[in-house]
C-alpha positions in Angstrom: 0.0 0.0 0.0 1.6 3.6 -1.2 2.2 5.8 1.8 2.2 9.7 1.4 5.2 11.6 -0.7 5.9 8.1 -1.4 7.1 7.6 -5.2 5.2 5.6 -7.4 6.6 4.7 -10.8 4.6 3.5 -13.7 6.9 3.1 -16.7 8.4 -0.7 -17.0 10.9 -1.0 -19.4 10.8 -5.1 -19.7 8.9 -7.7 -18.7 9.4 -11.3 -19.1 7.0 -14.6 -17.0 8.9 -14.1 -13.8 10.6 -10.4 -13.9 9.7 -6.9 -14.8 12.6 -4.1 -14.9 12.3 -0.8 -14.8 14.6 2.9 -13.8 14.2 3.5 -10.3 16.5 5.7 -7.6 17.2 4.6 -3.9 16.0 1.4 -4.2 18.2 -1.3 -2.0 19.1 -4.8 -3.1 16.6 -7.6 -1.9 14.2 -4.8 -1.3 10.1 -5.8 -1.2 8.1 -3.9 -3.6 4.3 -3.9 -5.0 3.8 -4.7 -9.0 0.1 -3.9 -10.2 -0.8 -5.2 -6.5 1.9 -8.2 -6.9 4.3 -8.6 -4.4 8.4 -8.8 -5.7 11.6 -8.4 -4.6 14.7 -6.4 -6.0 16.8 -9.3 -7.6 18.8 -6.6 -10.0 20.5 -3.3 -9.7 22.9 -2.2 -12.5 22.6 1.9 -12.4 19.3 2.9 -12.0 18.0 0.1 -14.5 16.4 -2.4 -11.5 14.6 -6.0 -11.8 11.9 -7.2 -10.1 10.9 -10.7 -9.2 6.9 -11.0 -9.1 6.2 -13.6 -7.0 2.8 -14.3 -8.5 4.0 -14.1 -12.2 3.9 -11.2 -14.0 0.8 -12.5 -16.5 -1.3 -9.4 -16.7 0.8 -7.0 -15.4 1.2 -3.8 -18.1 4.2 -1.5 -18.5 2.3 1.2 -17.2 1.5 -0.8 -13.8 2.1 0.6 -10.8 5.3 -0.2 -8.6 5.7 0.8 -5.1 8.9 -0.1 -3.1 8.4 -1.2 0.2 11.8 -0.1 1.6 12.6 -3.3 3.4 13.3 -6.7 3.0 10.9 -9.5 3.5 10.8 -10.1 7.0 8.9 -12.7 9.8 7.6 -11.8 13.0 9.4 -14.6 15.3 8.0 -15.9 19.0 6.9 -18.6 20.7 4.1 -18.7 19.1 5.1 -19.9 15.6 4.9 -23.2 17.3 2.6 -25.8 15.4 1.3 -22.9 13.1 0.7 -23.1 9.6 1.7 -20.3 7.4 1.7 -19.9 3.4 4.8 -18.5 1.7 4.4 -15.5 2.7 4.2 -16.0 6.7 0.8 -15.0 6.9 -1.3 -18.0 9.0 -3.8 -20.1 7.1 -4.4 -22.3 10.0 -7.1 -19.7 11.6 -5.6 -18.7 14.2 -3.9 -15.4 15.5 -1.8 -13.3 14.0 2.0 -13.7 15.0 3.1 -11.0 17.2 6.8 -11.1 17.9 10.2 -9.4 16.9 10.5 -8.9 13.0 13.7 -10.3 12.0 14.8 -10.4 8.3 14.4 -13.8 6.6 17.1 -13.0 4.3 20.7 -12.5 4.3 24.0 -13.2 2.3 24.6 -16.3 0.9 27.1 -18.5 2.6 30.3 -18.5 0.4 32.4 -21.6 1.1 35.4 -20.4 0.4 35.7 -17.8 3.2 33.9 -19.8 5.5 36.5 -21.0 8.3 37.4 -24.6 9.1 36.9 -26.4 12.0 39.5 -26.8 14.1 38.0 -29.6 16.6 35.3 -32.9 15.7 31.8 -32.0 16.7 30.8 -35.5 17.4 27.3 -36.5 16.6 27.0 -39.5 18.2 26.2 -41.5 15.1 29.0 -43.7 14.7 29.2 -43.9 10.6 29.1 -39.8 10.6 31.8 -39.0 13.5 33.9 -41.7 11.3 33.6 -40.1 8.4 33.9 -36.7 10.0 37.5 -37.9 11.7 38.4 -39.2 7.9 37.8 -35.6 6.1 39.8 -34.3 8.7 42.6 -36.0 8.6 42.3 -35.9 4.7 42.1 -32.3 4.7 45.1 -31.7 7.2 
């Protein structure tokens, strides 16, 4: 939903089944945004030329749609009482019950890149016999 003063552009420059681009200022990567009502996410900045993913498809959507940014990323409201709860993809419940109330943590982040990551210096032992084996073998392998 557009807030006040808040800038609303309506000129997409491409659009393909999953994505929609368009020239946009002070918009932040992984950023939430609304396409003709759609929810998507930033997935693209080169410049000011950005890319949306629409998260419903972009079928029907015209160049002259209307794209709000949100100005976060997606996020989850996180407690105790996420507990046994059903949710659809987008964290809302579908099993008729309350509304999550909670801290609203970011569900998003960098991707782990395996090359920075540090090694282990010590086993963490599982207690499954055929895992810490194989555990002790990569180590002494990779040493």
């Amino acid at each position: 939903m557009a807030k006040a003063f808040q800038k609303i552009y309506t000129q997409i420059t491409a659009i393909t089944k999953a994505t929609c681009s368009l020239r946009a200022e002070g918009v932040g990567n992984d950023e939430l945004a609304m396409v003709n009502g759609k929810l998507a996410q930033v997935v693209k900045i080169m410049g000011n030329e950005v890319t949306l993913q629409v998260f419903q498809g972009t079928e029907g959507i015209p160049t002259n749609a209307e794209v709000v940014f949100l100005g976060k990323a997606p996020s989850l409201k996180v407690s105790d009482q996420l507990s046994g709860r059903f949710f659809n993809a987008y964290g809302e419940p579908i099993d008729g019950g309350p509304v999550v109330e909670g801290e609203e943590v970011e569900i998003g982040g960098p991707s782990v890149n395996p090359v920075r990551r540090k090694q282990p210096s010590e086993l963490i032992a599982t207690g499954i016999a055929g895992i810490d084996l194989n555990n002790t073998l990569a180590v002494l392998c990779g040493s």
